[in-house]
C-alpha positions in Angstrom: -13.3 -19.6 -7.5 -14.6 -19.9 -10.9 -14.6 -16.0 -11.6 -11.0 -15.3 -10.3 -9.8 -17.8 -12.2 -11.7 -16.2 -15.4 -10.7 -12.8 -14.5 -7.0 -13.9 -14.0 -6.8 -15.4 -17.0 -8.4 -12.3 -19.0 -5.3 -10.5 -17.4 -3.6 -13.1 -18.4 -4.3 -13.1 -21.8 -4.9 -9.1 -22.6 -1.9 -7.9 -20.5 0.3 -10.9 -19.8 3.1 -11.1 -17.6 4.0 -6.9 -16.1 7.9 -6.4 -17.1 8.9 -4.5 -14.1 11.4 -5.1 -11.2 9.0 -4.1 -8.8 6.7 -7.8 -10.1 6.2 -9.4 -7.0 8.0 -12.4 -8.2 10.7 -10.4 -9.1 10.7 -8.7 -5.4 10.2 -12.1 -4.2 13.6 -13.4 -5.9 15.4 -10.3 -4.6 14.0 -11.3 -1.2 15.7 -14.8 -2.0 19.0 -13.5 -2.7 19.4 -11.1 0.1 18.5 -14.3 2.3 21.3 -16.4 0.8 23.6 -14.0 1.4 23.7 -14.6 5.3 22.3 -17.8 5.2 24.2 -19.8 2.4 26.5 -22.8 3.5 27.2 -25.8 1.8 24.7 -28.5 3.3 21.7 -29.4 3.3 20.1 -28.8 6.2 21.5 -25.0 5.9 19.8 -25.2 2.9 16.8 -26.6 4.5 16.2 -23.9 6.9 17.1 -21.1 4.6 13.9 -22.7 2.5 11.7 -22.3 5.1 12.3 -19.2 6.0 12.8 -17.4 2.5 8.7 -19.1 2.0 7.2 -18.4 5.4 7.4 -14.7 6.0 6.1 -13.9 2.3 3.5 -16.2 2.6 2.2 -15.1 5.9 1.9 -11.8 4.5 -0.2 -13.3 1.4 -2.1 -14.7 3.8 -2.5 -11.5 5.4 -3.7 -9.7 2.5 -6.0 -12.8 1.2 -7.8 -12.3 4.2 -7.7 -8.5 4.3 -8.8 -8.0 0.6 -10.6 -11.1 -0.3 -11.5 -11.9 -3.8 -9.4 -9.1 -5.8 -6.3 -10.1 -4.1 -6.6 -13.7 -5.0 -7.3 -12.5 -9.0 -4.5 -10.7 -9.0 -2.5 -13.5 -6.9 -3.4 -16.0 -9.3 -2.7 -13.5 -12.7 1.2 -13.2 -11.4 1.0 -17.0 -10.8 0.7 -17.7 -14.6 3.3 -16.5 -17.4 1.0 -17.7 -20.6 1.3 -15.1 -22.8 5.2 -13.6 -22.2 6.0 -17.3 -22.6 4.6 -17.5 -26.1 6.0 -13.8 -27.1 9.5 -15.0 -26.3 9.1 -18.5 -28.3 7.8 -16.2 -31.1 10.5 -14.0 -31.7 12.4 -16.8 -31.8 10.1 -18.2 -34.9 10.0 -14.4 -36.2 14.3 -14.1 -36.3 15.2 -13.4 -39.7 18.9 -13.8 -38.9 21.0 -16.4 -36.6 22.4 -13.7 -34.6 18.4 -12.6 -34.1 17.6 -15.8 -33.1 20.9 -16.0 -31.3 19.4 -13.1 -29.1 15.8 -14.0 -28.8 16.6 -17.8 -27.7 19.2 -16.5 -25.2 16.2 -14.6 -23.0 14.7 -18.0 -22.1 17.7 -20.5 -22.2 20.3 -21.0 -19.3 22.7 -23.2 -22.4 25.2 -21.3 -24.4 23.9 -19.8 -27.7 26.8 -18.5 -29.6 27.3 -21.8 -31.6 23.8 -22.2 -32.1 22.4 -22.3 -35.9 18.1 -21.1 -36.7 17.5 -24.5 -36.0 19.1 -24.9 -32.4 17.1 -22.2 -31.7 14.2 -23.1 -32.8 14.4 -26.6 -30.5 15.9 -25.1 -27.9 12.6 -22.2 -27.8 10.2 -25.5 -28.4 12.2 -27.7 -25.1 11.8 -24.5 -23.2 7.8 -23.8 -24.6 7.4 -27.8 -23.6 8.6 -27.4 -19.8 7.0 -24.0 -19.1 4.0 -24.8 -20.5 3.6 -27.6 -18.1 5.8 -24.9 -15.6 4.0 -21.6 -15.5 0.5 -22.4 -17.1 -0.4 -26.2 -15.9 1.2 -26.5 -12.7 -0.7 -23.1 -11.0 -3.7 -24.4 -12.5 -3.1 -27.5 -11.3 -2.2 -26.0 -7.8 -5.2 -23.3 -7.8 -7.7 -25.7 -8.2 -6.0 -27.9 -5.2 -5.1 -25.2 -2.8 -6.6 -22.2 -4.2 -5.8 -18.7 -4.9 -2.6 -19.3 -2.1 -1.5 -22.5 -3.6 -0.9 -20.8 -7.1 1.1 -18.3 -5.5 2.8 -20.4 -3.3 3.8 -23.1 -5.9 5.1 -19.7 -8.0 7.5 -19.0 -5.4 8.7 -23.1 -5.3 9.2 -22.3 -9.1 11.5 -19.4 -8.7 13.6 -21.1 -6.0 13.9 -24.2 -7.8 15.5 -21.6 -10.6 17.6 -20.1 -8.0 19.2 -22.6 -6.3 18.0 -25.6 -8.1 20.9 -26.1 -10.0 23.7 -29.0 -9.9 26.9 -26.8 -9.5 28.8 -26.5 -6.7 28.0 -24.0 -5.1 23.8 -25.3 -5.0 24.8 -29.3 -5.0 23.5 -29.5 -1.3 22.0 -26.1 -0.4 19.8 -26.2 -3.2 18.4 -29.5 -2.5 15.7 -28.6 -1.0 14.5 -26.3 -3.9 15.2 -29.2 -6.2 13.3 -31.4 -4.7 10.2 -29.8 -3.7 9.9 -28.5 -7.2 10.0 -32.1 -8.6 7.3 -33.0 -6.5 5.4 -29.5 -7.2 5.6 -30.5 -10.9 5.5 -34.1 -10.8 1.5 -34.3 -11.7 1.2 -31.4 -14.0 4.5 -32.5 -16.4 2.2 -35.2 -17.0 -0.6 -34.2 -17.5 0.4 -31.8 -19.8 2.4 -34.5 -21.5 -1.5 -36.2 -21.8 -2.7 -32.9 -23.7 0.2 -32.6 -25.9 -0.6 -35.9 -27.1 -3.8 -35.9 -27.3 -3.6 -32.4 -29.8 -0.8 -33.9 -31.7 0.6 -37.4 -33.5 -0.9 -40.1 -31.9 2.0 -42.8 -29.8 1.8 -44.8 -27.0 2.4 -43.4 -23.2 4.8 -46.1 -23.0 7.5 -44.3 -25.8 7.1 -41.1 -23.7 8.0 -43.0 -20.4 10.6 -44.3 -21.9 12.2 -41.1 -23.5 11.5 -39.2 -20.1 13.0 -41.2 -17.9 16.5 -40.8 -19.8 16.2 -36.3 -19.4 18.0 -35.3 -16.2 14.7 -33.7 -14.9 12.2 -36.1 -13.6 9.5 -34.0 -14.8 10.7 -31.6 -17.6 11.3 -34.7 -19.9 7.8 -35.5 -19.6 6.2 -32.4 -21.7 9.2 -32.2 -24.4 9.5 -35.8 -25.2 5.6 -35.5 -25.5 5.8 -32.3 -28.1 8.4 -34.1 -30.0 5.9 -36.6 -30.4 2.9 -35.1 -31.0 4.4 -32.4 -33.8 6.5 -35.0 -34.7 9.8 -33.2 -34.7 13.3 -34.1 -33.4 14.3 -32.5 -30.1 16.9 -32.9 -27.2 20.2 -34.1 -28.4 24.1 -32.2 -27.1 23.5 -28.8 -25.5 26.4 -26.3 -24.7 26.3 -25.1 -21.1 29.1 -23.3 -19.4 31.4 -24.2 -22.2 30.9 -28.0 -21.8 28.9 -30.2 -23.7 25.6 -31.8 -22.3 25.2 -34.9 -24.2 21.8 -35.3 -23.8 19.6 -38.0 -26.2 17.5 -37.0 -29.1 13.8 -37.2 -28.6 10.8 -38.1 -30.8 10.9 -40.6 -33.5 14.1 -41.2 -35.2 13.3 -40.2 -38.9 10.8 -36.9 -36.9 10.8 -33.6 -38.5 13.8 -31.3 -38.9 12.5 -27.8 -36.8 11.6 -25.7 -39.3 9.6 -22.9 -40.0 6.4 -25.0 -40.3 6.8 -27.4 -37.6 7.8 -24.9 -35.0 4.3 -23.2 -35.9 2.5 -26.9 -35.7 4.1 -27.3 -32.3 3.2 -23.9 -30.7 -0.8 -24.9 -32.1 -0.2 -27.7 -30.0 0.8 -26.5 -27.0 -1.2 -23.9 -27.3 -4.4 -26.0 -28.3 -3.2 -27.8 -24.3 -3.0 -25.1 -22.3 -6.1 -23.7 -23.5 -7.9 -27.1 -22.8 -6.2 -27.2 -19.4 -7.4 -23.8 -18.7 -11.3 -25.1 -19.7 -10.9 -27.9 -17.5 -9.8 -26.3 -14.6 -12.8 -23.8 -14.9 -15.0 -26.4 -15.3 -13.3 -28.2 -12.4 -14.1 -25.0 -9.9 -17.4 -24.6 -11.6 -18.5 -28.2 -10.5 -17.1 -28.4 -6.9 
């Protein structure tokens, strides 16, 4: 266990995250969406079933090849499981934008909220919110999943990810089929958003776990609150606050300390140290972790 891990995080880190629509999680979403197509209704139990089936067949095949192929296919399982280093490219271009309409562009690849109104600084906490939740999203969580389950529970909590991202949303058209996605997703997430809240503050401005609680528990997600309140914390900068999405505004509360940092250049580089500083301690513990047991 201990040397997959290692070599899928050396992938990790020296290639990152392959760009190509032929990814399996990119094959896996298309595998999604051609589902939906003859399976969506409006309820939940339709919902339900199209879950189960849209998870089973690809991971009997996994577990097909796992067994097959043995310890190569579970390094490269676990590399796709993790999006580290495309996840720290994207928040850097943001950083790097020498124009608004650059940052415009850059922030608009990772964010699901309108961007033509934003300013540099919109960006900039928008691209921190986003670093926040998929640090805990696509680093901690199959981490936290591969040391539980194994090279399969990485990949399998992956493909939760993406359907929460699918369907997860609160529209109309996902209100009750994506339910299901929702909710298995919160309860996929619900330990690693906090223990990647726990690093965060731990590399950052010291507060007590109680503020965070309390700043969490006012985000819409029950677990994507958890890391960005944290990072507001620990860089001591001023996130959340109104968002634009789908032309209507999301009035959302600030969070951090009320007199906190403005995001500029220099505290949107002492934030990505931090997070970065956590994932890389959450990447020694879990090798320790599989070294030990």
């Amino acid at each position: 266990m201990t040397v997959i891990l290692l070599l899928a995080l050396l992938l990790e880190w020296g290639i990152g995250d392959p760009q190509s629509r032929f990814h399996p999680v990119a094959l896996f979403g298309q595998w999604a969406s051609w589902c939906e197509s003859f399976l969506y209704a409006e309820t939940r139990a339709r919902g339900f079933m199209a879950y189960i089936y849209v998870l089973s067949i690809p991971f009997a095949l996994l577990w097909f090849l796992h067994d097959q192929i043995g310890w190569l296919f579970d390094v490269l399982l676990v590399w796709l499981s993790i999006g580290w280093k495309s996840l720290f490219e994207h928040v850097q271009a943001v950083l790097d934008s020498e124009s608004v309409a650059e940052a415009r562009d850059a922030i608009a690849k990772i964010v699901s909220r309108d961007t033509a109104e934003m300013d540099q600084e919109d960006a900039r906490r928008a691209a921190l919110e986003s670093l926040a939740e998929n640090g805990s999203d696509a680093v901690v969580a199959p981490l936290f999943w591969f040391i539980v389950l194994g090279p399969l529970g990485a990949a399998v909590y992956r493909m939760i990810n993406t359907l929460d991202a699918m369907w997860g949303y609160r529209n109309q058209r996902y209100l009750a089929f994506g339910f299901c996605a929702a909710k298995v997703d919160d309860v996929a997430n619900w330990i690693p958003a906090r223990i990647t809240a726990r690093l965060m503050l731990w590399f950052g401005e010291a507060t007590t776990w109680s503020e965070v609680e309390k700043q969490a528990s006012t985000h819409a997600s029950p677990n994507a609150g958890w890391p960005e309140v944290a990072l507001a914390y620990a860089a001591d900068v001023r996130l959340g606050g109104p968002v634009t999405r789908g032309g209507e505004i999301d009035e959302r509360p600030f969070y951090g300390e009320d007199d906190a940092r403005d995001v500029n250049a220099t505290a949107f580089f002492d934030a990505m140290l931090i997070v970065r500083n956590s994932l890389l301690a959450a990447a020694a513990a879990a090798m320790v972790i599989t070294l030990v047991f």
